[in-house]
N, C-alpha and C positions, 0 to 999 in steps of 0.2 A: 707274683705268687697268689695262690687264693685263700683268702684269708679266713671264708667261712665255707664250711657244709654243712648241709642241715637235709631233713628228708621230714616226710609226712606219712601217717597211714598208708594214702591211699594213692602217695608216688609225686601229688601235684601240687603244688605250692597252696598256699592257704595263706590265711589273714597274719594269726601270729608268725609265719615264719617272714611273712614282708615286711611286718612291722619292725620285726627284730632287723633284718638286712636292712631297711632305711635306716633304722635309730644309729645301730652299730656299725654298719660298711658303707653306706652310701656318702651318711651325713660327711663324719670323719673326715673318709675322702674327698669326698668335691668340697668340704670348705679347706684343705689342706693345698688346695690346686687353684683357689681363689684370688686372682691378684687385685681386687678391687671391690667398692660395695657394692654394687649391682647385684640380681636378686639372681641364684641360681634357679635354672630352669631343665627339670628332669622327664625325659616323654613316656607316657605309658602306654600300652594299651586299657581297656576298658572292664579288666577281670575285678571282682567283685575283692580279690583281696588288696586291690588298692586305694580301695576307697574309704575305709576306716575312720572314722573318728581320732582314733588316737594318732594314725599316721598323719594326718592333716596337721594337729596340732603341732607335733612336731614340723613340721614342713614352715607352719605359722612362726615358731619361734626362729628357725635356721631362716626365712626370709626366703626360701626356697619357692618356686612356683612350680606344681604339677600339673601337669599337659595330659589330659588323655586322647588320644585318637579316634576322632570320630569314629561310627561302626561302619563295618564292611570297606575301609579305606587301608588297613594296616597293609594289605599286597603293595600297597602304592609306598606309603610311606613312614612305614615302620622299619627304622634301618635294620633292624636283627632280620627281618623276614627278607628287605629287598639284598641284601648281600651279605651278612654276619652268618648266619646261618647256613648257606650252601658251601663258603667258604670254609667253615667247621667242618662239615658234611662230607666234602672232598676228602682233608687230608684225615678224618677219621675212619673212612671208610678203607683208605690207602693205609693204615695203619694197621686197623685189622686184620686186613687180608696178611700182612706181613706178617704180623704175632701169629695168626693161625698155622700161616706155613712154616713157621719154628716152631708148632707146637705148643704154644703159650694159650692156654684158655682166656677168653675174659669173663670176668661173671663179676658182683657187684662188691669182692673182696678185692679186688684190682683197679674196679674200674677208673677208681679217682687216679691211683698211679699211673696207669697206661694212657687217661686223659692228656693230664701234664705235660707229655711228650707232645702233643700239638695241639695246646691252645695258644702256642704262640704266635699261630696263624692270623689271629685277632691284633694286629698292629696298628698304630695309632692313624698310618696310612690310609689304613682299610676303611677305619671309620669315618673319616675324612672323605672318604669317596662316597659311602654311600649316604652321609648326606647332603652331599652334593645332588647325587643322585635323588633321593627324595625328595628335595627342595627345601629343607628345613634349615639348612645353611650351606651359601647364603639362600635365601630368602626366595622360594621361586613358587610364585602360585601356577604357574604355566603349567608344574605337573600334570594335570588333572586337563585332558583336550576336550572339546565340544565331544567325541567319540566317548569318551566315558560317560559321558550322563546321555547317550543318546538310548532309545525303548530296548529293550534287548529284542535280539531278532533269532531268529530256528537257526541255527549252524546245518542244519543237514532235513534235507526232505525224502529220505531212500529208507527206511526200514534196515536195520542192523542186525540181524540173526544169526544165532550158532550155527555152524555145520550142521548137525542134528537136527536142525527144525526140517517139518515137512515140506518140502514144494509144492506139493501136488495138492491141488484143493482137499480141505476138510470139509467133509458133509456136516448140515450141520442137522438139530434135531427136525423130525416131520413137523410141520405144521397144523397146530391141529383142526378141526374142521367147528367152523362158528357157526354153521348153519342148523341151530339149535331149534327146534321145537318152543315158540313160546306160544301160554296158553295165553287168553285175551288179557289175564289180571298183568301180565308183565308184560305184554304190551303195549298197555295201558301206562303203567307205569316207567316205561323208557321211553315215553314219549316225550316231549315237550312240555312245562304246563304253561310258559306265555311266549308264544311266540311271535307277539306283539311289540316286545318291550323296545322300548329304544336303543337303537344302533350306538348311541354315545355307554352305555351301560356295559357295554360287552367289550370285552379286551381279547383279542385275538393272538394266540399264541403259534410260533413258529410250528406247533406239531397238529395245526389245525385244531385245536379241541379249545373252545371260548368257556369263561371265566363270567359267570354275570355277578355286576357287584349290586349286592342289597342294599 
């Protein structure tokens, strides 16, 4: 069963509502599941509401150790992302379609009800597999191949465009005409003043136009 709901303003979890699920759902639980002193170990990702002051403390007194997931690796090996979650995904997707076609609305007077009916897709199995999967248990640094830390490279060199785009060449504007009339004072003045200087002093840029350093 779930034992807590809680919401925020603005829909997404926040500092006090973590603090509250650590102190009151988490702790509870996994020391109630503890069959020995060893320190429990909880993984997160790296959102700002889990990093608190007050949740650590707590974490310090329950002997608890929090993990957070380095950044940009949670696809790899954050069990919710690599298989809890698509899992959910499937049979609530499947669930819906069925309320709809009996005519049962969902909207957010419901939705904890209609949830219930498949969160029991989340089996102690399931979790079991994906950290397996992830390598967090047991223990597998292999995850992560030579191919994942290798430069990222262009998936595609072809241009992608809507139906709607033009085919046929775009003109683009005229050109305008540089053959300007200068009087001697600006010719004077777009001239050179040392064209002496040494070649080690001038830095040459790919667009041909040199750089003299003073």
């Amino acid at each position: 069963m779930i034992s807590r709901v809680a919401f925020s303003p603005n829909g997404w979890t926040d500092q006090e509502i973590a603090e509250k699920w650590f102190t009151d759902v988490f702790v509870p639980e996994a020391e109630k599941r503890c069959i020995n002193d060893k320190p429990i170990v909880l993984h997160l990702d790296g959102h700002n509401s889990h990093e608190t002051d007050a949740l650590k403390r707590v974490a310090y007194r329950h002997n608890i150790i929090i993990h957070a997931f380095p950044s940009k690796t949670t696809h790899k090996i954050q069990p919710l992302d690599v298989g809890v979650f698509s899992s959910v995904q499937r049979a609530w997707s499947k669930h819906c379609d069925s309320r709809l076609a009996a005519g049962v609305e969902i909207t957010r007077t419901n939705f904890i009800h209609e949830y219930m009916a498949i969160h029991d897709v989340i089996t102690p199995s399931l979790v079991q597999k994906v950290f397996r999967k992830t390598g967090i248990y047991p223990l597998n640094p292999d995850v992560f191949t030579d191919q994942d830390y290798a430069p990222s490279m262009a998936s595609s060199s072809v241009a992608h465009l809507p139906p709607s785009y033009p085919l046929a060449d775009i003109p683009s504007s005229p050109i305008p005409n540089m053959d300007l009339d200068l009087d001697e004072s600006d010719q004077a003045s777009s001239a050179p003043e040392d064209t002496d200087r040494d070649s080690e002093d001038t830095e040459y840029l790919p667009s041909e136009v040199s750089i003299l350093r003073y």
